[in-house]
C-alpha positions as CSV (number, residue, x, y, z in Angstrom):
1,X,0.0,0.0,0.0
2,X,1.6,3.8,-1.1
3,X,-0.6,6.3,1.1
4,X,0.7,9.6,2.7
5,X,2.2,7.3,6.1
6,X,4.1,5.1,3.8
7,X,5.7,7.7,1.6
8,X,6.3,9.6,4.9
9,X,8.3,7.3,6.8
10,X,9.6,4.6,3.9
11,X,7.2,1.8,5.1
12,X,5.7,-1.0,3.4
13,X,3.0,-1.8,5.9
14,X,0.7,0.8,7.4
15,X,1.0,-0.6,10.7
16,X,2.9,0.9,13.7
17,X,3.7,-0.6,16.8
18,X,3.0,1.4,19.5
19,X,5.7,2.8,22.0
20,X,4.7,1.3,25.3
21,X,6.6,1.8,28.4
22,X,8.4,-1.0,29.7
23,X,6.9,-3.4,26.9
24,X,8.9,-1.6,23.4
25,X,12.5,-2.2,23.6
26,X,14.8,-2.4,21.2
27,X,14.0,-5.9,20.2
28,X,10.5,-5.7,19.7
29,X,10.7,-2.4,17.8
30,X,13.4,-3.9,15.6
31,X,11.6,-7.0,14.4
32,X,8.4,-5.0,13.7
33,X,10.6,-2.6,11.5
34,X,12.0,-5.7,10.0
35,X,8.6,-6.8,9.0
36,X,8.0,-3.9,6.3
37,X,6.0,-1.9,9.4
38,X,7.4,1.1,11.7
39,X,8.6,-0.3,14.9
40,X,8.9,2.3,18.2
41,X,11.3,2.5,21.1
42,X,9.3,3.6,24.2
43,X,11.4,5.9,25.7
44,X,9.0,6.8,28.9
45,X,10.6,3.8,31.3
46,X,14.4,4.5,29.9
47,X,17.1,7.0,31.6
48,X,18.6,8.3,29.2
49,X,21.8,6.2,28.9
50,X,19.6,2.8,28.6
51,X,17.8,4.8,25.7
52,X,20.6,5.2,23.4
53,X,21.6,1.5,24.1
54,X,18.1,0.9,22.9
55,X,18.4,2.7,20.0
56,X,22.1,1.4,18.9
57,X,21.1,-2.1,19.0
58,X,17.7,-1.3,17.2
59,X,19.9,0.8,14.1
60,X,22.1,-2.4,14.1
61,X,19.2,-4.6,13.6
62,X,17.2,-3.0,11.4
63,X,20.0,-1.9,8.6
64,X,18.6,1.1,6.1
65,X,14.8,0.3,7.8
66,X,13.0,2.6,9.6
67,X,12.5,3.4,13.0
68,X,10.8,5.7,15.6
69,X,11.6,6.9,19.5
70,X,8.5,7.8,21.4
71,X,8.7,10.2,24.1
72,X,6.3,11.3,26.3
73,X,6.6,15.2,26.9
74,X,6.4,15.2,30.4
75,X,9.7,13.0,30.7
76,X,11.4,14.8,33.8
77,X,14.7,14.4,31.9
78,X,13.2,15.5,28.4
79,X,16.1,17.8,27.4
80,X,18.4,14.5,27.5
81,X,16.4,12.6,25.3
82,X,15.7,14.8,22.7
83,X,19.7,15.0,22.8
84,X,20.5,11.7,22.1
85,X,17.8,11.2,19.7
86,X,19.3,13.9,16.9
87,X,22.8,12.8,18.2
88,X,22.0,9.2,17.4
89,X,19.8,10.3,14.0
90,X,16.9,8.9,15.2
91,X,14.3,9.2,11.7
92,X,10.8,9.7,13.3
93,X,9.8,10.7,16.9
94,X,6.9,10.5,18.4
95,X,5.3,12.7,21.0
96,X,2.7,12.3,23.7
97,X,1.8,13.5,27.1
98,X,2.2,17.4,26.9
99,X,2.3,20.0,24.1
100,X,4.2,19.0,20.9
101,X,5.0,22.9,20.1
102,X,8.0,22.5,22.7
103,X,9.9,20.4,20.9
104,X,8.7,20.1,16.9
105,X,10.2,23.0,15.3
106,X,13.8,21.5,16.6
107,X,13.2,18.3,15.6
108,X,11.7,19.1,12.4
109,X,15.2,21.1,12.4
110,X,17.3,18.3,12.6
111,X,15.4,16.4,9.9
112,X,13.4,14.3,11.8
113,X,9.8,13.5,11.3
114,X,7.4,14.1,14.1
115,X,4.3,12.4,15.0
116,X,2.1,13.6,17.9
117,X,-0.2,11.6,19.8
118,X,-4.2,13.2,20.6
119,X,-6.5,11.7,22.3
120,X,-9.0,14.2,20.6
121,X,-10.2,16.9,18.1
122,X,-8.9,19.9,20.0
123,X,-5.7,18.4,20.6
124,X,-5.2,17.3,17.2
125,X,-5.8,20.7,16.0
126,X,-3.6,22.1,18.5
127,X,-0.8,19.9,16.6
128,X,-1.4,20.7,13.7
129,X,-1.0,24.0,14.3
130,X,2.6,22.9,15.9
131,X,3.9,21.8,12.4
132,X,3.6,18.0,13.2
133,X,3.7,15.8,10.2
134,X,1.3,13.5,11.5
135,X,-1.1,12.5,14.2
136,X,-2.3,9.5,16.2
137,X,-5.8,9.7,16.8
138,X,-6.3,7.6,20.1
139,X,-9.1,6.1,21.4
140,X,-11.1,5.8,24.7
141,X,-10.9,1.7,24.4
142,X,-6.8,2.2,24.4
143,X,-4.6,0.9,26.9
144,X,-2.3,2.5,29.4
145,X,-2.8,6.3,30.0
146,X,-5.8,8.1,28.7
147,X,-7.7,11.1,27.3
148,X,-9.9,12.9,30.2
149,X,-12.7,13.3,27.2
150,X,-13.1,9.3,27.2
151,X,-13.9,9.9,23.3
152,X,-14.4,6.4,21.5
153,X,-12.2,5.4,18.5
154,X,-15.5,5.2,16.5
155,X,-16.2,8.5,17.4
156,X,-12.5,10.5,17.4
157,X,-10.7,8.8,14.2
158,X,-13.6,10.6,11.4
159,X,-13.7,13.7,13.8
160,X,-9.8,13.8,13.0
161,X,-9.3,12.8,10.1
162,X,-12.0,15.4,8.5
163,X,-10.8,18.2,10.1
164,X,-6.8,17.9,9.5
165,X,-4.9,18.7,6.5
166,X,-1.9,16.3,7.8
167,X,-2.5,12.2,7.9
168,X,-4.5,10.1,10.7
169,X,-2.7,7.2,12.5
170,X,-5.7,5.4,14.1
171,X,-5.3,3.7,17.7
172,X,-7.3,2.6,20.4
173,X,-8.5,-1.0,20.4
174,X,-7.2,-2.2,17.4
175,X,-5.5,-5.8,17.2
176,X,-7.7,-7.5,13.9
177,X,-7.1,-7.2,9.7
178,X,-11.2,-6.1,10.4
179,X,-10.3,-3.3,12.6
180,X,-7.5,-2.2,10.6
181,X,-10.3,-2.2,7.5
182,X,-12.5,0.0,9.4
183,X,-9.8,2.3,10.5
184,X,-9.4,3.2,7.1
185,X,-12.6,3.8,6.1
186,X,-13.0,6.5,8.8
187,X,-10.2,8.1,7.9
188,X,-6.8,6.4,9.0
189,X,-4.2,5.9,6.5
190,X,-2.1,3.9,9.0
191,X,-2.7,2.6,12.4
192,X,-1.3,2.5,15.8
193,X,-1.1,-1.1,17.5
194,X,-0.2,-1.0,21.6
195,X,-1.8,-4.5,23.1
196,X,-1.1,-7.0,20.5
197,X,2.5,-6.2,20.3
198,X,2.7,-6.8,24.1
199,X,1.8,-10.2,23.8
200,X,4.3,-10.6,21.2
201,X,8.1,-13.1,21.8
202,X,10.0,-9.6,21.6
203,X,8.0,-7.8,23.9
204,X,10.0,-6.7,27.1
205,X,7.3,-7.3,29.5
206,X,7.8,-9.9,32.3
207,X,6.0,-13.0,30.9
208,X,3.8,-13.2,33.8
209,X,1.8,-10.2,32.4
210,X,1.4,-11.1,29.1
211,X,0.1,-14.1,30.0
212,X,-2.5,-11.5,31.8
213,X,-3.0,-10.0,28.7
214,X,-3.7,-13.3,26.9
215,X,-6.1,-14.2,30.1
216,X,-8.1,-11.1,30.1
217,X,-11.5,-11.1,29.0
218,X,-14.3,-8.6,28.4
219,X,-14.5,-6.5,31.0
220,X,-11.7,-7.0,32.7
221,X,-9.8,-3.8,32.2
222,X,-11.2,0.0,33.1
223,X,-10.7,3.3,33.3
224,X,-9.2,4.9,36.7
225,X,-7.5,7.4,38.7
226,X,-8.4,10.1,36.7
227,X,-8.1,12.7,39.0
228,X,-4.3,11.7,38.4
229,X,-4.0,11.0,35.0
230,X,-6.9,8.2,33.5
231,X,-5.4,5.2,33.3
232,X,-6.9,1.3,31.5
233,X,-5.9,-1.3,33.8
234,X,-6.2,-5.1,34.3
235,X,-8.5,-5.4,37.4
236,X,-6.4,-7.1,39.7
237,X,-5.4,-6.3,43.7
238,X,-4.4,-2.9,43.3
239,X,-7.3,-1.8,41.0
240,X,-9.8,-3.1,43.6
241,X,-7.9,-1.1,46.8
242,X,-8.3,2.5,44.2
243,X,-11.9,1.1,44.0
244,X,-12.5,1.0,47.7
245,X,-10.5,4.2,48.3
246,X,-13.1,5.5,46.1
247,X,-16.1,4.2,47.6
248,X,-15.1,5.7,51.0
249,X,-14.7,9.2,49.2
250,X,-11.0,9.7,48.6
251,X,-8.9,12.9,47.7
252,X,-6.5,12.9,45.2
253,X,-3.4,12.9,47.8
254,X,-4.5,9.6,49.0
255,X,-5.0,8.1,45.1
256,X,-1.3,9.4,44.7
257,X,-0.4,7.5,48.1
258,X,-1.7,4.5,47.2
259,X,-0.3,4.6,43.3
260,X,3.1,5.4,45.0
261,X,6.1,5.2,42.7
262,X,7.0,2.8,39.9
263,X,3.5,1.3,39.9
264,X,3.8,0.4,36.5
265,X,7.1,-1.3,36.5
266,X,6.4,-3.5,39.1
267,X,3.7,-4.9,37.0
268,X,4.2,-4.7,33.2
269,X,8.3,-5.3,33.9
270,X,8.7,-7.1,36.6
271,X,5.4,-9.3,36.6
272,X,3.6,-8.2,39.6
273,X,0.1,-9.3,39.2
274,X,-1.3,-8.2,42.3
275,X,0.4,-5.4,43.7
276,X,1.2,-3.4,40.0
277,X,-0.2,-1.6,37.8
278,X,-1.4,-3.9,34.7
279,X,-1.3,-1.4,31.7
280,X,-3.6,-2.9,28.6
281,X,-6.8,-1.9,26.3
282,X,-10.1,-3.2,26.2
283,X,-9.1,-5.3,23.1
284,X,-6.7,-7.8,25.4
285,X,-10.8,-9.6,25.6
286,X,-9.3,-10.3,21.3
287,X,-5.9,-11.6,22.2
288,X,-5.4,-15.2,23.3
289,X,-1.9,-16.3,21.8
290,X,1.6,-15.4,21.7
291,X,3.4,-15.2,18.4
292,X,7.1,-13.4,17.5
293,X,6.1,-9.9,15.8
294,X,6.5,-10.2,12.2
295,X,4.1,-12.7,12.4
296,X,1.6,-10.2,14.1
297,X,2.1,-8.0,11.4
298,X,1.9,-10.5,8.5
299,X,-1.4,-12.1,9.7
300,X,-2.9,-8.3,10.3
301,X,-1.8,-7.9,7.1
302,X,-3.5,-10.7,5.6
303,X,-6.6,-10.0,7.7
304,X,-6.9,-7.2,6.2
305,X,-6.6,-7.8,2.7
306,X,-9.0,-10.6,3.0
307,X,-11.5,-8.5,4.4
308,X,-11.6,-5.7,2.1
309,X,-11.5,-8.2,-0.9
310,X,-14.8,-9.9,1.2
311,X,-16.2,-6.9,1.4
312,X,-15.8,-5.7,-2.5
313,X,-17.5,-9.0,-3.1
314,X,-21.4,-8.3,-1.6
């Protein structure tokens, strides 16, 4: 397929991998860049020493193919980051978390393409506006952290993609060749992919939660703490002591008492099922296997091209 994403960052695939903290390392991003799709480091659980190891071993791997860093804007040691990535001529960059106008016009400087991430209309506007070359347009259904609107995918990706000049990148609850069809026709010329790459070989999360992932059923994830900043979580131990805190009638000091620090590490990295936080989108309920990434990709693929040749044929 030959669409604006494609030209835009040499792909062959319309398919991007999304850049998940503590689950997109370097391998992970590498073999999904490998597969003809855009692969992404998540830089949001790396100092910044760990990062350009990350991004070394994932130029090594991947040859003349493309790849993308994702930071999230509000990285306490952003400035660091940003350094290594034009130092280390990182292609494509993508931004969430925070306003993309502090940091475009330098990347776009150093020749490096820059995606932002929105989690609606405004804010999508709003990078626009910035100079972006793209957006992701990300759903309510999504994993991990959250836009306080709670717009659905459904709703958000034809919002977007009628209202911008510059090319949608559709995410949130997405992990099917059908989804990936109906992406399209609202709008997306690519799409962003965060919960089936988790459960992926390559993935960097401890094993113990993408088993979780595979286990996970309708239902079992939900919105919360969003007096912090909304987050979709597995219910497990944890979610159900924010639950009671908010029963009783909590404040937001005590949510931030009992997220504590490194929350999400614990569970996504290290495998805590009960005590961490268990970062995944509504669309885990879809996911029951684990496969090595270019496999993902290829049967997406395929999905996808069967459907839309099903669908010329009514």
């Amino acid at each position: 397929m030959k669409n604006r994403i494609t030209e835009l960052f040499g792909i062959e695939i319309p398919i991007i991998q999304a850049g998940m903290i503590w689950c997109s390392g370097w391998e992970l991003a590498s073999a999904v860049s490998n597969s003809g799709a855009l692969g992404i480091i998540g830089a949001g659980s790396m100092y910044p020493d760990i990062l350009r190891t990350h991004i070394q071993k994932c130029k090594a791997a991947v040859g003349d193919k493309p790849f993308a860093v994702n930071v999230p804007m509000l990285y306490p040691q952003i400035e660091e980051l940003m350094a290594i990535i034009v130092e280390e001529q990182v292609p494509i960059v993508f931004t969430s978390a925070g306003n993309p106008k502090t940091w475009t016009s330098h990347l776009k400087e150093k020749g490096i393409k820059v995606v932002h991430v929105v989690s609606s209309l405004k804010f999508a506007l709003k990078a626009e506006a910035a100079g972006v070359d793209a957006v992701v347009a990300e759903g309510f259904e999504a994993g991990g952290h959250n836009g306080r609107d709670e717009t659905t995918s459904l709703v958000l990706w034809p919002m977007v993609s009628r209202a911008l000049q510059i090319p949608m990148i559709a995410a949130g609850g997405i992990a099917s060749g059908q989804q990936i069809l109906a992406a399209f026709a609202l709008g997306a010329e690519a799409v962003q992919i965060g919960s089936r790459f988790v459960a992926s070989e390559e993935s960097s999360a401890h094993q113990a939660f993408k088993q979780a992932v595979i286990n996970a059923g309708e239902g079992d994830t939900m919105l919360t703490l969003k007096e912090l900043a909304p987050v979709r979580l597995i219910k497990n131990e944890f979610f159900q002591q924010v639950q009671k805190a908010y029963i009783k009638g909590t404040t937001k000091e005590e949510l931030q008492q009992i997220l504590g620090r490194a929350r999400a590490k614990r569970g996504m990295f290290e495998g805590d099922l009960i005590e961490g936080e268990l970062e995944i989108g509504q669309v885990s309920g879809m996911i029951n296997n684990l496969k090595p990434a270019q496999e993902i990709v290829k049967e997406l693929w395929q999905e996808f091209e069967n459907q839309k040749q099903a669908l010329q044929e009514i």
